[in-house]
N, C-alpha and C positions, 0 to 999 in steps of 0.2 A: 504494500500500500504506500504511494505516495505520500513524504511529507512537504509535498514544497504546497504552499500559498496558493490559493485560486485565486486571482484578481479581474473584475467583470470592468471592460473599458466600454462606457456607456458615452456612445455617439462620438467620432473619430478625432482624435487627436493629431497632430504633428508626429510625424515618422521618429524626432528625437527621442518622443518621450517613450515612444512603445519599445526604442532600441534596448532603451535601459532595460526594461524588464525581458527581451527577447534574452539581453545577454548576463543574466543575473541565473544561475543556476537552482535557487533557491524559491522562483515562480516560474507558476503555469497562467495565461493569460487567455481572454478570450474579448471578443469585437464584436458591439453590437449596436447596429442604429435604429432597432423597434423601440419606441419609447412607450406604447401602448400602456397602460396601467396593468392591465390582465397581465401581459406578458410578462412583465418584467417584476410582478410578484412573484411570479413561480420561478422565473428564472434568478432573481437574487439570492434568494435562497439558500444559492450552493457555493455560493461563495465568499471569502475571509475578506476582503477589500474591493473596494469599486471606486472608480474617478468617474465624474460625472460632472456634465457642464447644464445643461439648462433643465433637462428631462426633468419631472415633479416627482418626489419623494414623498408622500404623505402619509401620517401615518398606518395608514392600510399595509403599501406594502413595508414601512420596516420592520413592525411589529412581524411581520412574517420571515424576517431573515436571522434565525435563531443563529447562525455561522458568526455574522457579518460585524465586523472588529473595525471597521475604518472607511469612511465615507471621505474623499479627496476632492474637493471640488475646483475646476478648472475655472478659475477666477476669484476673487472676492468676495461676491456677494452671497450669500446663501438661504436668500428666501424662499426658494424651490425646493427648500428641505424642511422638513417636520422637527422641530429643533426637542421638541420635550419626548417626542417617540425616542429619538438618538438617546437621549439623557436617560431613560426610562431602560433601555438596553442597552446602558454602557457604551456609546459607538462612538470613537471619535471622532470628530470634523476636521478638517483642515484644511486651508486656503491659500491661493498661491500668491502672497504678502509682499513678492519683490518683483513681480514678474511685471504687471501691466503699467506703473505710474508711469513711465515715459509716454509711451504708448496713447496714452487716455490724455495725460494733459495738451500734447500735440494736437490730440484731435478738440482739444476744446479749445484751441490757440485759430486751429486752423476753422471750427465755426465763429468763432468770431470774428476774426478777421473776415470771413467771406461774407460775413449777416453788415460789418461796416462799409464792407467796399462792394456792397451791391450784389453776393455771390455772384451769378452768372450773367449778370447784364453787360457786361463789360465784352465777355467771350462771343456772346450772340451777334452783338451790335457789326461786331466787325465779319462775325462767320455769315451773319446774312445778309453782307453788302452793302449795311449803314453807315459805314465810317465816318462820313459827312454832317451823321446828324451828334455826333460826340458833343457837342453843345446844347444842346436840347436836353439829354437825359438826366436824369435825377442825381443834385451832388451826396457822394459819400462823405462818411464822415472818419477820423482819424481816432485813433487809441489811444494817441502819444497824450501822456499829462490825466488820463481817466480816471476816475476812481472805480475799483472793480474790489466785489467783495469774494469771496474763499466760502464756502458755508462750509465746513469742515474741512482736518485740516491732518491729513493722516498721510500717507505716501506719495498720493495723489497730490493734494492740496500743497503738498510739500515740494512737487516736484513744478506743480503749475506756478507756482508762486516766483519761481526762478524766473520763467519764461515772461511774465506779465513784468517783472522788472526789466527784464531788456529791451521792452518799448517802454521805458520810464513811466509806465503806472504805479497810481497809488494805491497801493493793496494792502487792504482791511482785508480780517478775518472773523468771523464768528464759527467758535468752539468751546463751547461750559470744559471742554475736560481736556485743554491746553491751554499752559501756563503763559501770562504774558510775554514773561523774558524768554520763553522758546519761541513764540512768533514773532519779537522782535527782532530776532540772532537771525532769523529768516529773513529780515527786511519787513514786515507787516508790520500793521495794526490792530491789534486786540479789540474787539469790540465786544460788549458785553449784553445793550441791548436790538437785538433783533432787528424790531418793527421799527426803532427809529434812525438806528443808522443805514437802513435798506433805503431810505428816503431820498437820501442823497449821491446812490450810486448810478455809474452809467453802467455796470456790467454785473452781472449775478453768475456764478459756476458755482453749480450744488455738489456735493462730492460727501452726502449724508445717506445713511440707512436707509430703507424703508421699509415704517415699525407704525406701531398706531398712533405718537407723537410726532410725525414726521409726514404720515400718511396728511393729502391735500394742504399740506404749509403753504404751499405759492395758491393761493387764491383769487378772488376778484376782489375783496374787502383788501387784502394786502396789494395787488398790483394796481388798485388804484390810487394809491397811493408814490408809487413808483414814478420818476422823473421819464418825459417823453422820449427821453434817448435814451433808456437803457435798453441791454442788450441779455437775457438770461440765456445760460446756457444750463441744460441737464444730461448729464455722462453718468449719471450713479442708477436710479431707478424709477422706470415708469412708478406715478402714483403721487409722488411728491409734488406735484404741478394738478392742479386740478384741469385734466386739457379742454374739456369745455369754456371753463373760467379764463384761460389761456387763449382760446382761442376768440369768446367777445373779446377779451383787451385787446388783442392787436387788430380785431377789426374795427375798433374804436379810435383808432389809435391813439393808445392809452399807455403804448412802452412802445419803442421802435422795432423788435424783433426779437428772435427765440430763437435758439437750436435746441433740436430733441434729439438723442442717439436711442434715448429709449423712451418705451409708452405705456401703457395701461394695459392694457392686451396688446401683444404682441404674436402676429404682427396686427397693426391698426386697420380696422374696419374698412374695407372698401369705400365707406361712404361716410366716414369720418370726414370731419369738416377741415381737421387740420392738413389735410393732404389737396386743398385748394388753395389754400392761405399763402398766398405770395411771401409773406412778412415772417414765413417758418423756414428755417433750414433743418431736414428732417435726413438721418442716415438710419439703417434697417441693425441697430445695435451692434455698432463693428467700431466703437470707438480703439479696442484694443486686435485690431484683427489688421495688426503689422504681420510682416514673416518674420520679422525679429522677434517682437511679442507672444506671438504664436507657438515658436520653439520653445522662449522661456516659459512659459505656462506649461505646456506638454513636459519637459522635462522637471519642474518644476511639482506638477500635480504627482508624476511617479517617483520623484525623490522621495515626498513625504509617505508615500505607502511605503516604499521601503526601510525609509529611518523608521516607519514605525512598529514594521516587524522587528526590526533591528534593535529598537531601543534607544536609536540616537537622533528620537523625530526634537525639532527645536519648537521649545515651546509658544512663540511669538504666531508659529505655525498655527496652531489651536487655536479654535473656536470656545471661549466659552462657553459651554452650556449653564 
């Protein structure tokens, strides 16, 4: 009888990360992209670890995985898991903590910059033989000197904060649970109340959970209060943006613009209103889907099953339950 490890690789990763376990003697691996609920109760089941990127855990099927010693999730976030089923069966979690901040803050550099400088109006004009009318078209606006706030402020927020100081913005941060003198050492600003220094920003990047305190924050009571030129951007989790609310204000125009990477349901409704909205730059949840990114996640997600057969998983890794 075999003792080596079963490990279930749920919905396909980067060739790096599968390498490691192909070349580890110690595990046996298996690939699979049904994420069906039926199926993948009966199929968990058999086995000691699984990495897993979006697919729903709930607790139906963990409570049915009497084996299953370590849930890896390929990202950050882990709201597509049953957090008190894990805890209730001892399972631990663990998340890939160094892998995506470059990745993610780029891509929230790169919608901003595209929601100021017009995203794609600029490309068209000239691919559809307007160049002439370059005076006509609508002026953008500049970054340099902004004030843009951080709403948390963790590897992400740590890595975005570099970036928004190279176009010499002023970056505030709001986070209860970092210390002033650590976002000062960063270049920021501490901020402490919320609702009142959102008043005066031109740029929002949310980079916050989403928990029932967290769930619809960005509102219509709060975004109308918001200065006409700001610009939010959300890279963390559909939910936190209420996108109806989000969607009167900038038909109102009540903020200048939005970027979404992520939504509510995913993916968004055909006939979702936000997928009309000129005033949205909207990407299908790929803020961290570099090749560079990619690899370190993949490797990244199978390191930590391994250190954690091993006994040398690092604990920054872990999920509190």
């Amino acid at each position: 009888m075999s003792n080596k490890k079963k490990i279930l690789i749920i919905q396909n990763i980067h060739e790096a990360g599968i390498k490691l376990l192909e070349d580890n003697p110690n595990f046996e691996f298996e690939l699979i992209e049904n994420i069906d609920l039926k199926f993948l109760k009966e199929k968990i089941s058999n086995f000691d670890g699984i990495s897993i990127r979006t697919a729903k855990l709930p607790a139906e099927i963990i409570n049915h995985c009497k084996k299953l010693k370590i849930i890896s999730r390929h990202g950050v976030g882990y709201d597509n898991i049953d957090l008190k089923s894990a805890k209730n069966n001892n399972i631990t979690i663990t998340i890939t903590t160094t892998a995506n901040a470059v990745a993610v803050s780029e891509h929230v550099m790169f919608m901003l910059l595209n929601i100021a400088k017009g995203k794609s109006m600029y490309d068209i004009t000239v691919k559809s033989g307007n160049f002439n009318e370059r005076n006509k078209l609508p002026k953008t606006i500049e970054i340099w000197k902004k004030n843009i706030l951080i709403m948390g402020f963790g590897r992400i927020g740590q890595c975005l904060i570099k970036r928004c100081l190279g176009f010499d913005m002023n970056v505030f941060v709001y986070d209860p649970y970092v210390t002033k003198e650590v976002i000062e050492s960063f270049g920021g600003k501490k901020v402490n109340d919320l609702y009142e220094s959102i008043k005066s920003m031109d740029a929002i990047s949310l980079h916050i959970p989403l928990n029932d305190k967290t769930k619809n924050l960005i509102n219509y009571e709060l975004l109308k209060t918001l200065k006409k030129s700001c610009i939010i951007i959300n890279a963390a989790r559909g939910g936190i943006i209420n996108e109806n609310d989000l969607n009167k204000a900038l038909s109102e125009n009540l903020i200048y613009g939005a970027g979404l990477d992520v939504f509510e349901m995913e993916p968004p409704s055909k006939d979702s209103p936000l997928l009309k909205n000129d005033k949205l730059f909207l990407s299908p949840h790929t803020a961290a889907f570099t090749e560079e990114c990619m690899t370190r996640m993949a490797v990244e997600t199978i390191q930590n099953i391994i250190d954690f057969f091993d006994k040398k998983l690092d604990k920054s890794k872990i999920v509190k339950l």
